[in-house]
N, C-alpha and C positions, 0 to 999 in steps of 0.2 A: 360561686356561680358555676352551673355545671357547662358544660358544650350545648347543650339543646336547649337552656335559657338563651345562651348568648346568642344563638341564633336566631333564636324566635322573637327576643326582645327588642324595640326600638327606641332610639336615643329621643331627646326632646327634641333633637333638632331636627331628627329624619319624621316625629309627628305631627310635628309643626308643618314640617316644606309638604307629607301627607294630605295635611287638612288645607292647605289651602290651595291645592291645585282641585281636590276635591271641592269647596266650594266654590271656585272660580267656575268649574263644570255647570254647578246646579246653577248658580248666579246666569249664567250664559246661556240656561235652556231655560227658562221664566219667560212664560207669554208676555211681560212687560219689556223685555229685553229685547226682544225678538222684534218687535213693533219698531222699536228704533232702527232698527236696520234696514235700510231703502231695500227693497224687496226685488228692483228692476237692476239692483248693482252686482254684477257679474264679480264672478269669485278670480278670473284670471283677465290680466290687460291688454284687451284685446284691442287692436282697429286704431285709426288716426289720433293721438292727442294733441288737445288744444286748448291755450289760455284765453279766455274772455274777459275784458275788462267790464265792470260793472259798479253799482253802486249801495250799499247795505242798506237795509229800509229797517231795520229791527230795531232802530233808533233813534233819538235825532239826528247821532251824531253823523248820519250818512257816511261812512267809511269808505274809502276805496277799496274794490275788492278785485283780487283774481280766482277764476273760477276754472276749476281743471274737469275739461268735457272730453269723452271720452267715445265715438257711439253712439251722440246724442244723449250719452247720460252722465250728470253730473258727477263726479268722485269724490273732489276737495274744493274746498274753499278757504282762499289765503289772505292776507292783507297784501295790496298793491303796492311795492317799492316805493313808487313813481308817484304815492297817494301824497297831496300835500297836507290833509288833514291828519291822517291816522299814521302817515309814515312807517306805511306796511305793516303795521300792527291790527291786529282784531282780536275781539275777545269772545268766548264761549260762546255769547248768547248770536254773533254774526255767524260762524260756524257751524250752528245748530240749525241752520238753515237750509243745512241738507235732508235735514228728516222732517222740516216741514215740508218740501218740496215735493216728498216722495211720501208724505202722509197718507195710509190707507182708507181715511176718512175725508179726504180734501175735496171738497167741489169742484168739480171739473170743469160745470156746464150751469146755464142758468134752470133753477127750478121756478115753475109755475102751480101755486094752488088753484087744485078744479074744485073743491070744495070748501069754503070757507066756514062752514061749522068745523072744521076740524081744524082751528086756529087752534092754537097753543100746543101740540104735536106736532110728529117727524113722520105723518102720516099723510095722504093726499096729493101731492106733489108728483108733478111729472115736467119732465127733462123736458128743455124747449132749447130753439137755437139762439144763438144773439138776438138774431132780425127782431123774432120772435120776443122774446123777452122785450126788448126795447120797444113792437109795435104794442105794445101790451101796457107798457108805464104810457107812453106819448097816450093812445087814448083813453087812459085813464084820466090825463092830468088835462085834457082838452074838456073835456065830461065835468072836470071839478071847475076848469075857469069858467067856461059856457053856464054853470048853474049861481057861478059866483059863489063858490066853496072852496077856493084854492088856499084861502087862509088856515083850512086843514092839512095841510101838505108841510111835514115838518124836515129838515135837512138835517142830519146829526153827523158829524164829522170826525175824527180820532186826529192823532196827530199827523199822518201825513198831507190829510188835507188841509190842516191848520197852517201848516209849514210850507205846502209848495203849493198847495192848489186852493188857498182861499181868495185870491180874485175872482176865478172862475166858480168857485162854489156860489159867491156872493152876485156875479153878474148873473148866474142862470138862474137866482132867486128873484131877484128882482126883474127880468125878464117876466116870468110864470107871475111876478104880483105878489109872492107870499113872503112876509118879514121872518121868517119862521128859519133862518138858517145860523144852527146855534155847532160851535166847537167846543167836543168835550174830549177830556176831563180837564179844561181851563182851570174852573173854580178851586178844584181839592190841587192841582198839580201846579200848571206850567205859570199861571196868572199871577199869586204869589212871588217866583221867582223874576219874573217881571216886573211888575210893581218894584221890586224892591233896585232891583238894578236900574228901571226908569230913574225912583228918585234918590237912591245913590250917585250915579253918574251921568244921567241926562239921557241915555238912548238905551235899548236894550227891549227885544220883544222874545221871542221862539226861538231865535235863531242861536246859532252856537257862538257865544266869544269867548275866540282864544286869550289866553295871557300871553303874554310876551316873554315866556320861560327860560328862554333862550338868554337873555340879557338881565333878568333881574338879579339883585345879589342875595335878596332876603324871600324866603316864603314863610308866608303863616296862613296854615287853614284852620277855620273855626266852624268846627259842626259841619265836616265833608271830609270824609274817607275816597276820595275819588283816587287814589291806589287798589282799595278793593271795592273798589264799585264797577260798573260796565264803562265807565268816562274813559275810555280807552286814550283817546285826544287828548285830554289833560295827564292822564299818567303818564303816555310816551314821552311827549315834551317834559315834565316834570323830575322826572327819575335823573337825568344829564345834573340835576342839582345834589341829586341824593349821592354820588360818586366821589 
């Protein structure tokens, strides 16, 4: 090998550590990349910081969270020490709630359709204020009881209303008159799990039970990875067994 190969040539390993700062580059300028990054988060840390305690909705398992604000603008999101559920622990999908917060597509504000032929589009709609929106459902829904049509009026709920706000979903139904206040996805998801924990042990609805991790000497899981799952709760506690 002459001087002017050795020079010119590179090893495998200076092609390798090459290509992948190179594609780290391209990877990082991708308009899909880019979205993720809260767009209002300043590149240097500037002005007051401060931890807010709060509470993770991305789940059931409601996590205690801390929330590092900086400026009025979110930075990080931790698990709370002091959480007795999650025991300062959180996983991906609580975290990832920084870029939903700052999502460039997030509704801000309530929209009103002026045109109803243009149902089933992202077309027609115009920005209205709370008041506004809410003076807009009340006379509608007075207009449906007054005609004696309210049994149109259907409620459809995800899980946090299932979980913390189904009294209230169900008193303001019955209020208005309409039986029509249904929780999904019950059937394909949380119902089954239910059921089986009613008539396994006697009690058990939505809500989260712990094991008693802490104190048992045997575990057996059957058909549940909750180590790699989002069960953060159950894997914190659990893992003190794996040691």
């Amino acid at each position: 090998m002459t001087d002017t190969t050795s020079r010119t040539s590179l090893s495998r390993r200076d092609f390798l550590k090459a290509a992948g700062i190179v594609g780290v580059t391209a990877t990082m300028s991708t308009p899909t990349l880019r979205l993720l990054k809260p767009q209002t988060q300043k590149t240097e840390a500037q002005g007051e910081e401060k931890w807010v305690p709060t509470i993770c909705m991305m789940c059931p398992a409601a996590c205690q969270l801390l929330v590092r604000v900086r400026d009025g603008k979110i930075e990080k999101i931790e698990g709370n020490p002091k959480g007795s559920i999650n025991l300062g622990k959180i996983c991906a999908r609580g975290q990832s709630a920084l870029f939903r917060t700052y999502n460039p597509d997030r509704l801000k504000k309530p929209l009103i359709r002026n045109d109803p032929g243009q149902r089933g589009s992202f077309t027609g709609f115009t920005e209205a204020s709370w008041d506004q929106a809410l003076d807009a459902v009340a006379s509608h829904l007075k207009k449906l009881i007054s005609e004696g049509r309210i049994k149109e009026v259907a409620m459809l709920g995800g899980w946090p209303l299932c979980l913390y706000l189904e009294p209230l979903m169900k008193a303001f139904a019955e209020t208005i008159g309409t039986p029509n206040a249904i929780g999904i996805p019950g059937g394909a998801c949380f119902f089954p799990k239910a059921f089986g924990w009613s008539s396994a042990i006697g009690v058990g609805t939505h809500a989260q039970i712990l094991t008693d991790y802490e104190n048992i000497k045997y575990l057996v899981v059957i058909r549940r990875n909750f180590f790699g799952s989002i069960s953060v709760v159950h894997g914190t506690r659990a893992r003190a067994l794996m040691k």
